[in-house]
PDB file of N, CA, C and O in Angstrom:
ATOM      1  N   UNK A   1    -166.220 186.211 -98.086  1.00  0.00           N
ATOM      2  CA  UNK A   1    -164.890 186.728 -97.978  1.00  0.00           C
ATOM      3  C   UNK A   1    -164.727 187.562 -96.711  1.00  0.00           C
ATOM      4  O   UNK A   1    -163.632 187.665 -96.158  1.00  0.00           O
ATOM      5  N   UNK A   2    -165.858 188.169 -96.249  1.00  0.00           N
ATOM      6  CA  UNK A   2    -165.864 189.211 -95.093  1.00  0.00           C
ATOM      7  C   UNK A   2    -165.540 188.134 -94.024  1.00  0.00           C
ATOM      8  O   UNK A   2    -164.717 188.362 -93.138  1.00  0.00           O
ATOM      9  N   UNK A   3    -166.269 186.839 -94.134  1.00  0.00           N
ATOM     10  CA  UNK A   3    -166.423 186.301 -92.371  1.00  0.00           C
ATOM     11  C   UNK A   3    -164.956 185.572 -92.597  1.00  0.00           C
ATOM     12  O   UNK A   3    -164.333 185.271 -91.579  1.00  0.00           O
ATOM     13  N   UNK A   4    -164.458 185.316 -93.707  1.00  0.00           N
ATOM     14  CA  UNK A   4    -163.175 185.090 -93.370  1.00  0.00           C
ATOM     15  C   UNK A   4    -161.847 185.820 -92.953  1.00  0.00           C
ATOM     16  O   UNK A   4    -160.849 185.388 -92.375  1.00  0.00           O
ATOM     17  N   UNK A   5    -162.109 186.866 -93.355  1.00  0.00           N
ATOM     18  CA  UNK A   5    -161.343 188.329 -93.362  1.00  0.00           C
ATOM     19  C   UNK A   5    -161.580 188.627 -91.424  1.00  0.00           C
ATOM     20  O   UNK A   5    -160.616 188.635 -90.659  1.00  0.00           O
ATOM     21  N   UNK A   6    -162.721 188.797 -91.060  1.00  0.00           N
ATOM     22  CA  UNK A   6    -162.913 189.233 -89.598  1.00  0.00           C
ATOM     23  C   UNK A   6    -162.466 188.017 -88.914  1.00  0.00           C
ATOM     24  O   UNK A   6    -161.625 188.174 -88.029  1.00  0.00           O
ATOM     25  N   UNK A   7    -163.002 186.478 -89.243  1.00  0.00           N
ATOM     26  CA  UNK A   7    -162.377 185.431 -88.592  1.00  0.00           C
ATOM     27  C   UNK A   7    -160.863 185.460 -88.071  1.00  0.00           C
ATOM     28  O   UNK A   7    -160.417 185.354 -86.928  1.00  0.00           O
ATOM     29  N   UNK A   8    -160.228 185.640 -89.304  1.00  0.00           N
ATOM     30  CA  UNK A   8    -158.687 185.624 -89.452  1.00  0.00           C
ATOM     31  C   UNK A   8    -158.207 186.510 -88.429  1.00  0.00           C
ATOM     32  O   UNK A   8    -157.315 186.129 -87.671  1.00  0.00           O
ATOM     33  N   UNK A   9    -158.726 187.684 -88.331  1.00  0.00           N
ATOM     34  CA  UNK A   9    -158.419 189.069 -87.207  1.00  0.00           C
ATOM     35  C   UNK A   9    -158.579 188.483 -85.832  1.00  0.00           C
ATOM     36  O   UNK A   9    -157.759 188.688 -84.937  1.00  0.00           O
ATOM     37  N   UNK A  10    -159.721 187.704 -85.679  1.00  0.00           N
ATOM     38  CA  UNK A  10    -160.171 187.648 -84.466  1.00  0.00           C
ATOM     39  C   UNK A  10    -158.965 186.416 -84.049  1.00  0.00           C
ATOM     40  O   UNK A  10    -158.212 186.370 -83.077  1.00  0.00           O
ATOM     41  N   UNK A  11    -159.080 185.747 -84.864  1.00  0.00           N
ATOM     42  CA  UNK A  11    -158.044 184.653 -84.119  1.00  0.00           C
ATOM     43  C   UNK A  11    -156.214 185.362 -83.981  1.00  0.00           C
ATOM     44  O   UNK A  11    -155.435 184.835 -83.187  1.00  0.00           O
ATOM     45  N   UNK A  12    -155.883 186.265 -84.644  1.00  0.00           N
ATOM     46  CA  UNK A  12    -154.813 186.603 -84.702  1.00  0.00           C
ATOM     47  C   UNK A  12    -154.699 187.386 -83.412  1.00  0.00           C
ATOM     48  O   UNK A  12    -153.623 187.403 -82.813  1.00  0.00           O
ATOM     49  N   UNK A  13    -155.773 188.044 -82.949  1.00  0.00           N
ATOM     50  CA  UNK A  13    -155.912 189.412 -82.064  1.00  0.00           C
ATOM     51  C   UNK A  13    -155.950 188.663 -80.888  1.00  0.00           C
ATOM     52  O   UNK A  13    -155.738 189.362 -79.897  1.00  0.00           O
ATOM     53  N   UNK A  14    -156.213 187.075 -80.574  1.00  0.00           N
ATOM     54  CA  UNK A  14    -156.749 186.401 -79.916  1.00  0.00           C
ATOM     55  C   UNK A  14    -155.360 186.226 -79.321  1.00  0.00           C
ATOM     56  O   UNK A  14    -154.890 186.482 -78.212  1.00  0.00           O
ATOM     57  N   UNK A  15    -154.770 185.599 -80.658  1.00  0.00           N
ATOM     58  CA  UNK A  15    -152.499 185.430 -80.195  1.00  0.00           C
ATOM     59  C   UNK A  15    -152.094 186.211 -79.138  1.00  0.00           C
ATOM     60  O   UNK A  15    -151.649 185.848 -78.050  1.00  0.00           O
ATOM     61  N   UNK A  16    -152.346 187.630 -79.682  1.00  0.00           N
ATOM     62  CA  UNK A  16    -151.567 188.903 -79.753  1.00  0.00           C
ATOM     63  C   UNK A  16    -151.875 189.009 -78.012  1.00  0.00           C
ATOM     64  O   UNK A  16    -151.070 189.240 -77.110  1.00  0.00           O
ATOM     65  N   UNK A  17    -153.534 188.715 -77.932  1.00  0.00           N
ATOM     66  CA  UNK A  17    -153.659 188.916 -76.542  1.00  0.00           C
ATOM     67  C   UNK A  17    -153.521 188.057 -75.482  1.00  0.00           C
ATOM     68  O   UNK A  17    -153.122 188.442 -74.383  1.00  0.00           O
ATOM     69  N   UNK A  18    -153.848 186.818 -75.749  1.00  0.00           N
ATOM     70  CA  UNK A  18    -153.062 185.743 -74.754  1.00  0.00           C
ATOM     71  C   UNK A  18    -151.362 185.891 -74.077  1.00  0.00           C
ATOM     72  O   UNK A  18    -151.026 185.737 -72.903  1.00  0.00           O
ATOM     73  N   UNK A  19    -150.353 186.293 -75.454  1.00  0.00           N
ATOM     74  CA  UNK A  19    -149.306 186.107 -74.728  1.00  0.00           C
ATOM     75  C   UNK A  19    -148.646 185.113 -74.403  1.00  0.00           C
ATOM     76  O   UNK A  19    -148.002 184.337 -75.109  1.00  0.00           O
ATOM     77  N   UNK A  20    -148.856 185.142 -73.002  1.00  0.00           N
ATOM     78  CA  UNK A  20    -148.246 183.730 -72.089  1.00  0.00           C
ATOM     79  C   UNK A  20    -149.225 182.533 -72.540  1.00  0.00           C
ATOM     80  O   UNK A  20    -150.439 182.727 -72.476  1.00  0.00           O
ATOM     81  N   UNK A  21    -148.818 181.530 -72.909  1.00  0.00           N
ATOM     82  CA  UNK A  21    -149.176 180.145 -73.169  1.00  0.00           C
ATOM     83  C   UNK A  21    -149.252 179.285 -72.347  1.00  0.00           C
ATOM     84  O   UNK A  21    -148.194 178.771 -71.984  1.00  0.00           O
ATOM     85  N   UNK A  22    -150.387 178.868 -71.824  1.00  0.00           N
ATOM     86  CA  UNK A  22    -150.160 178.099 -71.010  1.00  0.00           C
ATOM     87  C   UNK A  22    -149.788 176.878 -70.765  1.00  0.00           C
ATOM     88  O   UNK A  22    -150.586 176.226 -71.438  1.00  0.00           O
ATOM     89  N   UNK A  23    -148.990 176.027 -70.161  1.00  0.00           N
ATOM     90  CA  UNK A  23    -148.178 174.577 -70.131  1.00  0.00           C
ATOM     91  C   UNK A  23    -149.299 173.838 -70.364  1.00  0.00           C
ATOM     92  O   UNK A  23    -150.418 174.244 -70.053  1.00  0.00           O
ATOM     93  N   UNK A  24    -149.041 172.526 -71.013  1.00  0.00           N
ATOM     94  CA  UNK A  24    -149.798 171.602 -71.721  1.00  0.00           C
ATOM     95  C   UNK A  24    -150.477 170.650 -69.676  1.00  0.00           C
ATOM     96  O   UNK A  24    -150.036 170.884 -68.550  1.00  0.00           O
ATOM     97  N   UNK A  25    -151.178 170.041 -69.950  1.00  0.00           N
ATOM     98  CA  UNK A  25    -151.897 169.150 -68.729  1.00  0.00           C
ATOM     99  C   UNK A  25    -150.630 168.162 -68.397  1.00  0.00           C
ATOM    100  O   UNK A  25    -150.346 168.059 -67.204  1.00  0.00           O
ATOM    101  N   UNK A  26    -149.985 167.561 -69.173  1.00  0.00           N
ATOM    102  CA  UNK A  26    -148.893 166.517 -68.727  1.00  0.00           C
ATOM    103  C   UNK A  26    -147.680 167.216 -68.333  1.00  0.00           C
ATOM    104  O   UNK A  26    -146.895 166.790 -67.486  1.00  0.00           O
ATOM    105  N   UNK A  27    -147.529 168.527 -69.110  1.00  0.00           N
ATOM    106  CA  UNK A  27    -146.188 169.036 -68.782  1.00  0.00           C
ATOM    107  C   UNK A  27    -146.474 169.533 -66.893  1.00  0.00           C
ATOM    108  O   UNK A  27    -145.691 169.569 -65.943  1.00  0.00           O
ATOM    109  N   UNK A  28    -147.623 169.777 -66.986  1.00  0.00           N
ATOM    110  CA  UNK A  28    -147.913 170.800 -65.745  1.00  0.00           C
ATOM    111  C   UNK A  28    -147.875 169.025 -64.754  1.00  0.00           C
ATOM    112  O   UNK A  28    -146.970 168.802 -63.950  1.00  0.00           O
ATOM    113  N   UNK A  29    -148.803 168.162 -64.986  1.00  0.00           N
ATOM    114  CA  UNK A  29    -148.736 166.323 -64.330  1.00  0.00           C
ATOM    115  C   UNK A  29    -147.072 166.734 -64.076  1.00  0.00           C
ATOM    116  O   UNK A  29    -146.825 167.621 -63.259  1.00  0.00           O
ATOM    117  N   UNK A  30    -146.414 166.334 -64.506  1.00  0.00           N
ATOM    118  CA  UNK A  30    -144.518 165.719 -64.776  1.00  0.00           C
ATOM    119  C   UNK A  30    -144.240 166.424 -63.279  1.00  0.00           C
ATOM    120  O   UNK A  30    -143.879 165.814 -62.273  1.00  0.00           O
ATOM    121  N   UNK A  31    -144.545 168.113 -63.403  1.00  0.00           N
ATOM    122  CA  UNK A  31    -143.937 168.897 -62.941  1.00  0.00           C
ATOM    123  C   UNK A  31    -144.455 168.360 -61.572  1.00  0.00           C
ATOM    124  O   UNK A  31    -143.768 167.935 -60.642  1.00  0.00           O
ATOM    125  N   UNK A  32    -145.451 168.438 -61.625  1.00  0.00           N
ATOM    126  CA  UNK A  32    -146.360 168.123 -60.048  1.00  0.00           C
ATOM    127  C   UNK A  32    -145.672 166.894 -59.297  1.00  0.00           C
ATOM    128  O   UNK A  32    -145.315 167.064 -58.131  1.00  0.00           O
ATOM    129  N   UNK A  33    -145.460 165.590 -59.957  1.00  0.00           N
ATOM    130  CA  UNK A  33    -145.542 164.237 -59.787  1.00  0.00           C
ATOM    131  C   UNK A  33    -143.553 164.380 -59.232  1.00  0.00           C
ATOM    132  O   UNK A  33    -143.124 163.756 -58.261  1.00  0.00           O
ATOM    133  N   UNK A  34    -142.696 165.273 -60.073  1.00  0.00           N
ATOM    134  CA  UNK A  34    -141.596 165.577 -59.695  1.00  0.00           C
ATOM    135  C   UNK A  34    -141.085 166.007 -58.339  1.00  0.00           C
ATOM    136  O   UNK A  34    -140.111 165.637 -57.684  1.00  0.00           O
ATOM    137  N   UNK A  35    -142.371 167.219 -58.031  1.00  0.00           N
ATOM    138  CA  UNK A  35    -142.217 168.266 -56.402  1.00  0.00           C
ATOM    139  C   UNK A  35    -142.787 167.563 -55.634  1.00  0.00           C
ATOM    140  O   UNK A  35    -142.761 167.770 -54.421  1.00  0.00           O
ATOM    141  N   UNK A  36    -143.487 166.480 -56.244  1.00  0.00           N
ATOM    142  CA  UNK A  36    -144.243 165.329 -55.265  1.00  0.00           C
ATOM    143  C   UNK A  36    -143.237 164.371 -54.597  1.00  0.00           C
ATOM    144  O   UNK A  36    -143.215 164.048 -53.410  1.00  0.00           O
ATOM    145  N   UNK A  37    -142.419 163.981 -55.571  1.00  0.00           N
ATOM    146  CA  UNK A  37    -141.362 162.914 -55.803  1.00  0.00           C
ATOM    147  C   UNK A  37    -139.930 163.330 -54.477  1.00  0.00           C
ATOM    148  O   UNK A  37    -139.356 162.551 -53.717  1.00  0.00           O
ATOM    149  N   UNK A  38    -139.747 164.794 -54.646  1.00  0.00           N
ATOM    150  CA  UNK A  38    -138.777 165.661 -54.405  1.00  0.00           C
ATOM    151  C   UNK A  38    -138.545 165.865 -52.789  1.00  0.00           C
ATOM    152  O   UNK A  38    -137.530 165.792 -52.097  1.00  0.00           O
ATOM    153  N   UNK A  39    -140.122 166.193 -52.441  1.00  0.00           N
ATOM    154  CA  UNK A  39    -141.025 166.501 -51.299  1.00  0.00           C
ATOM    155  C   UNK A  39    -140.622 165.109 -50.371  1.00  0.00           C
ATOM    156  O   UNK A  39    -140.235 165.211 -49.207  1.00  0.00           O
ATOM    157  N   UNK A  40    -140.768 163.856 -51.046  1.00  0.00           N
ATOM    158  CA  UNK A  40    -140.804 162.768 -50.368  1.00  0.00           C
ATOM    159  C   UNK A  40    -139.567 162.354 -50.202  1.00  0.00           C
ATOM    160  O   UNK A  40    -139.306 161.581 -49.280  1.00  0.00           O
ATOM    161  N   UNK A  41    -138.886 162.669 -50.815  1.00  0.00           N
ATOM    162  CA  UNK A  41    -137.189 162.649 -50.750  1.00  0.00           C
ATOM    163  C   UNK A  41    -136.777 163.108 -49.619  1.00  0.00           C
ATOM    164  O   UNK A  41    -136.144 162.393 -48.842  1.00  0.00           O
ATOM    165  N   UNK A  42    -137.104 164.497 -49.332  1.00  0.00           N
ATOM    166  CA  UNK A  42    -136.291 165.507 -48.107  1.00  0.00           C
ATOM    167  C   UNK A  42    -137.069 165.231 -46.855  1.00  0.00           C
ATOM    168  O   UNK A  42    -136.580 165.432 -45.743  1.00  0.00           O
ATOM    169  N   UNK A  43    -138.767 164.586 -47.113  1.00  0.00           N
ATOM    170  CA  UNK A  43    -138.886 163.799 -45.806  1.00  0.00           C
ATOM    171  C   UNK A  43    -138.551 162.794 -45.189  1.00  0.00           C
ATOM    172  O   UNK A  43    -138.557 162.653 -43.966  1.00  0.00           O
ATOM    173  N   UNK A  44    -138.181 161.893 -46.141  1.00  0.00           N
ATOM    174  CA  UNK A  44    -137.279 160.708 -45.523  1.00  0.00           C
ATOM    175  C   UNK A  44    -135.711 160.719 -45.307  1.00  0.00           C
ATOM    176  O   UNK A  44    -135.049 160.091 -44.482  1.00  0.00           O
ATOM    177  N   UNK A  45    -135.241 161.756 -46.443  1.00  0.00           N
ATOM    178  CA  UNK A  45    -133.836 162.225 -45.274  1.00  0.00           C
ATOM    179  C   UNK A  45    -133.923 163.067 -44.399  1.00  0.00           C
ATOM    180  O   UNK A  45    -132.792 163.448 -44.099  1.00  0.00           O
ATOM    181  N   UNK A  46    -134.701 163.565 -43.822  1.00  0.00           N
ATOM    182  CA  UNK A  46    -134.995 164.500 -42.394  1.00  0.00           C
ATOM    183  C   UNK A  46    -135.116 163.386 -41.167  1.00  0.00           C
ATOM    184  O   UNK A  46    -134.564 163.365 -40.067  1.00  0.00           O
ATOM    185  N   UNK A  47    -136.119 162.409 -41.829  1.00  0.00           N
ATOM    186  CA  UNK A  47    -136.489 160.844 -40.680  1.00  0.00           C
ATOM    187  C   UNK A  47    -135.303 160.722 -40.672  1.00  0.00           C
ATOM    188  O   UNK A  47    -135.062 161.332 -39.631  1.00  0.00           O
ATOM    189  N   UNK A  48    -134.121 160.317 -41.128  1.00  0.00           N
ATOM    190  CA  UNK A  48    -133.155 159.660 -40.903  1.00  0.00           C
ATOM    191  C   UNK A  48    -131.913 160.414 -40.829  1.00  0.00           C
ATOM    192  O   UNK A  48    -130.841 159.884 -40.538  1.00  0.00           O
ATOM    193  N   UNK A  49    -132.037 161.502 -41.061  1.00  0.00           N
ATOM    194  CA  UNK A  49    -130.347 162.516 -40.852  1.00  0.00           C
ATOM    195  C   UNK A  49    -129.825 162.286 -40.041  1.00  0.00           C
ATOM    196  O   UNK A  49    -128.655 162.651 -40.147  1.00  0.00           O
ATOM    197  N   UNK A  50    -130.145 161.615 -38.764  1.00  0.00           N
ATOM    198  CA  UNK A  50    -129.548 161.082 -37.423  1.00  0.00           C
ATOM    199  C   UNK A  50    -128.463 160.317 -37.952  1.00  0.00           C
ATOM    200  O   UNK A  50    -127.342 160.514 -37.481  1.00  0.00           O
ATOM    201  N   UNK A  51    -128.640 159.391 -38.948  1.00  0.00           N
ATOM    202  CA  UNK A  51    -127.426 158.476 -39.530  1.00  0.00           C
ATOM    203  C   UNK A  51    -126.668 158.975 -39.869  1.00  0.00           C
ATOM    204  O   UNK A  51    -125.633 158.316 -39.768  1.00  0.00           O
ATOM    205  N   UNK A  52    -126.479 160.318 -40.467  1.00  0.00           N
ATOM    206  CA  UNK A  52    -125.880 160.601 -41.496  1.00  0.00           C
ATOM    207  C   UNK A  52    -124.360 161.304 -40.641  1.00  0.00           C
ATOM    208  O   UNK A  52    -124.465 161.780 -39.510  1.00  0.00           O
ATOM    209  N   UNK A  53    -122.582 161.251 -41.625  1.00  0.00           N
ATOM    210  CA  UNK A  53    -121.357 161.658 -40.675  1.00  0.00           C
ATOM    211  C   UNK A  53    -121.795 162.633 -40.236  1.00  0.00           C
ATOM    212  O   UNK A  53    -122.072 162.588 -39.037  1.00  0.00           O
ATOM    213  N   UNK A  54    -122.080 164.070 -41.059  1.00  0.00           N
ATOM    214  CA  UNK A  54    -122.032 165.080 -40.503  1.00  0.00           C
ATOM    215  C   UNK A  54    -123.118 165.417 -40.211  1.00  0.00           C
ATOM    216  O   UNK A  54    -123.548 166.453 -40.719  1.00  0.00           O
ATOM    217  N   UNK A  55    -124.018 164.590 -39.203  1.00  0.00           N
ATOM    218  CA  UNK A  55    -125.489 165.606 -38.787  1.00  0.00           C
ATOM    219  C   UNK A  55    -125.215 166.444 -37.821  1.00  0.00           C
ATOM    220  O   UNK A  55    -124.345 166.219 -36.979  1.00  0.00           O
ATOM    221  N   UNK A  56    -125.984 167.566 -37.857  1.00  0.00           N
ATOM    222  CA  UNK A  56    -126.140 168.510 -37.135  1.00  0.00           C
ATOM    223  C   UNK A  56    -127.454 169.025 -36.707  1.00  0.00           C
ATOM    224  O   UNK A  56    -128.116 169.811 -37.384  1.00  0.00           O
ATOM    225  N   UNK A  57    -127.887 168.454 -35.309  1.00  0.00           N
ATOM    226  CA  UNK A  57    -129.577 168.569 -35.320  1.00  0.00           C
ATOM    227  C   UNK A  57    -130.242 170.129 -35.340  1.00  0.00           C
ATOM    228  O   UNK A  57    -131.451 170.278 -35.516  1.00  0.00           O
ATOM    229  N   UNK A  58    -129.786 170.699 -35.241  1.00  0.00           N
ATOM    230  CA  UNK A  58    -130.002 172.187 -35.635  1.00  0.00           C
ATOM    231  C   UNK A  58    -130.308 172.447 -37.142  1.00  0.00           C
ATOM    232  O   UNK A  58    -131.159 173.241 -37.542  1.00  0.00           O
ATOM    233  N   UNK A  59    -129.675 171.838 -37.757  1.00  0.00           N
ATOM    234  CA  UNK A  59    -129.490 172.631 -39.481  1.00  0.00           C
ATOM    235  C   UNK A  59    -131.322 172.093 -40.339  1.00  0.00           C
ATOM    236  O   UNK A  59    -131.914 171.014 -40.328  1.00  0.00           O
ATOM    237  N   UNK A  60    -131.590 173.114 -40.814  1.00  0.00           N
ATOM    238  CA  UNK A  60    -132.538 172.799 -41.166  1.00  0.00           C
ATOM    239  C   UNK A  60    -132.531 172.185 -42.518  1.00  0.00           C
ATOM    240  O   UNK A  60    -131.894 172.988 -43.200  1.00  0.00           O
ATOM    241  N   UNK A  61    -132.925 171.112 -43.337  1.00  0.00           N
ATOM    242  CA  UNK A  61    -131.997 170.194 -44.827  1.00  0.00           C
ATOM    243  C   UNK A  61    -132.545 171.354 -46.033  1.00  0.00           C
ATOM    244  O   UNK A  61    -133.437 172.195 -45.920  1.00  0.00           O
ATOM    245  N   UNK A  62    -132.134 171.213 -46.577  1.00  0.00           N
ATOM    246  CA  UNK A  62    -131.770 172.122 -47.806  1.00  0.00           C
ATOM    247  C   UNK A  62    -131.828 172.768 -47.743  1.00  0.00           C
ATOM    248  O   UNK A  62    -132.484 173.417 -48.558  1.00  0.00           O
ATOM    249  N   UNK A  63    -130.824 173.677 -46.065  1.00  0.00           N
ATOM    250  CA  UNK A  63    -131.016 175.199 -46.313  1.00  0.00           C
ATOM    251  C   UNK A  63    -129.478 175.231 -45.398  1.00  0.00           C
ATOM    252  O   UNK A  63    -129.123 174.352 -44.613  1.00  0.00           O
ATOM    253  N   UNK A  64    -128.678 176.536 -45.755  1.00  0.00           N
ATOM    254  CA  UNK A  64    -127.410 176.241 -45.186  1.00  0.00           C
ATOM    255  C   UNK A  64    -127.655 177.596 -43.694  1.00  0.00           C
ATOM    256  O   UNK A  64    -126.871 178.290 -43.048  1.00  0.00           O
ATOM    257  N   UNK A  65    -128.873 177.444 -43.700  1.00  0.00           N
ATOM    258  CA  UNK A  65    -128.959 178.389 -42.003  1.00  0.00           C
ATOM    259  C   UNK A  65    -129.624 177.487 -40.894  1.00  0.00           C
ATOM    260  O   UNK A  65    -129.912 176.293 -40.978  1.00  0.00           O
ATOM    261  N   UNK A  66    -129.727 177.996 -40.269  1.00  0.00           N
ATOM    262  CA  UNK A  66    -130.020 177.677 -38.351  1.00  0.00           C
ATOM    263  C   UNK A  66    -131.643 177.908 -38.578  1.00  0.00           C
ATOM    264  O   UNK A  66    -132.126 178.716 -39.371  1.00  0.00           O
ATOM    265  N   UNK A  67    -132.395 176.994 -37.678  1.00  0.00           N
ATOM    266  CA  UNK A  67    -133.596 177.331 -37.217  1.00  0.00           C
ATOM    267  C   UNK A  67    -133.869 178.698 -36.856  1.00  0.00           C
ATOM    268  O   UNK A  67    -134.979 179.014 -36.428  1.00  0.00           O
TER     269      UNK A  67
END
């Protein structure tokens, strides 16, 4: 009854002290494979902003300031 009694504590105390949970391996994959995805996006409209009506070779892309 004791090692279940201290067991029970230890895993509860274990909760209490972790806290923050950390994201599962696929959730954290998704996220990665997304900024990966995202990343490759804004480099190939940077290659090509020359096409685009309103380019402006100054503007730096997804940011609304000046070099």
């Amino acid at each position: 009854m004791v090692a279940i009694t201290f067991g029970a504590a230890r895993a509860a105390a274990a909760a209490v002290k972790g806290g923050k949970s950390k994201a599962s391996f696929w959730s954290r994959f998704y996220k990665a494979l997304v900024d990966a995805r995202m990343r490759a996006a804004e480099r190939e409209l940077t290659l090509h902003r020359h096409l685009m009506a309103d380019y402006d070779k100054d503007a730096v892309f997804g940011h609304n300031k000046k070099r």
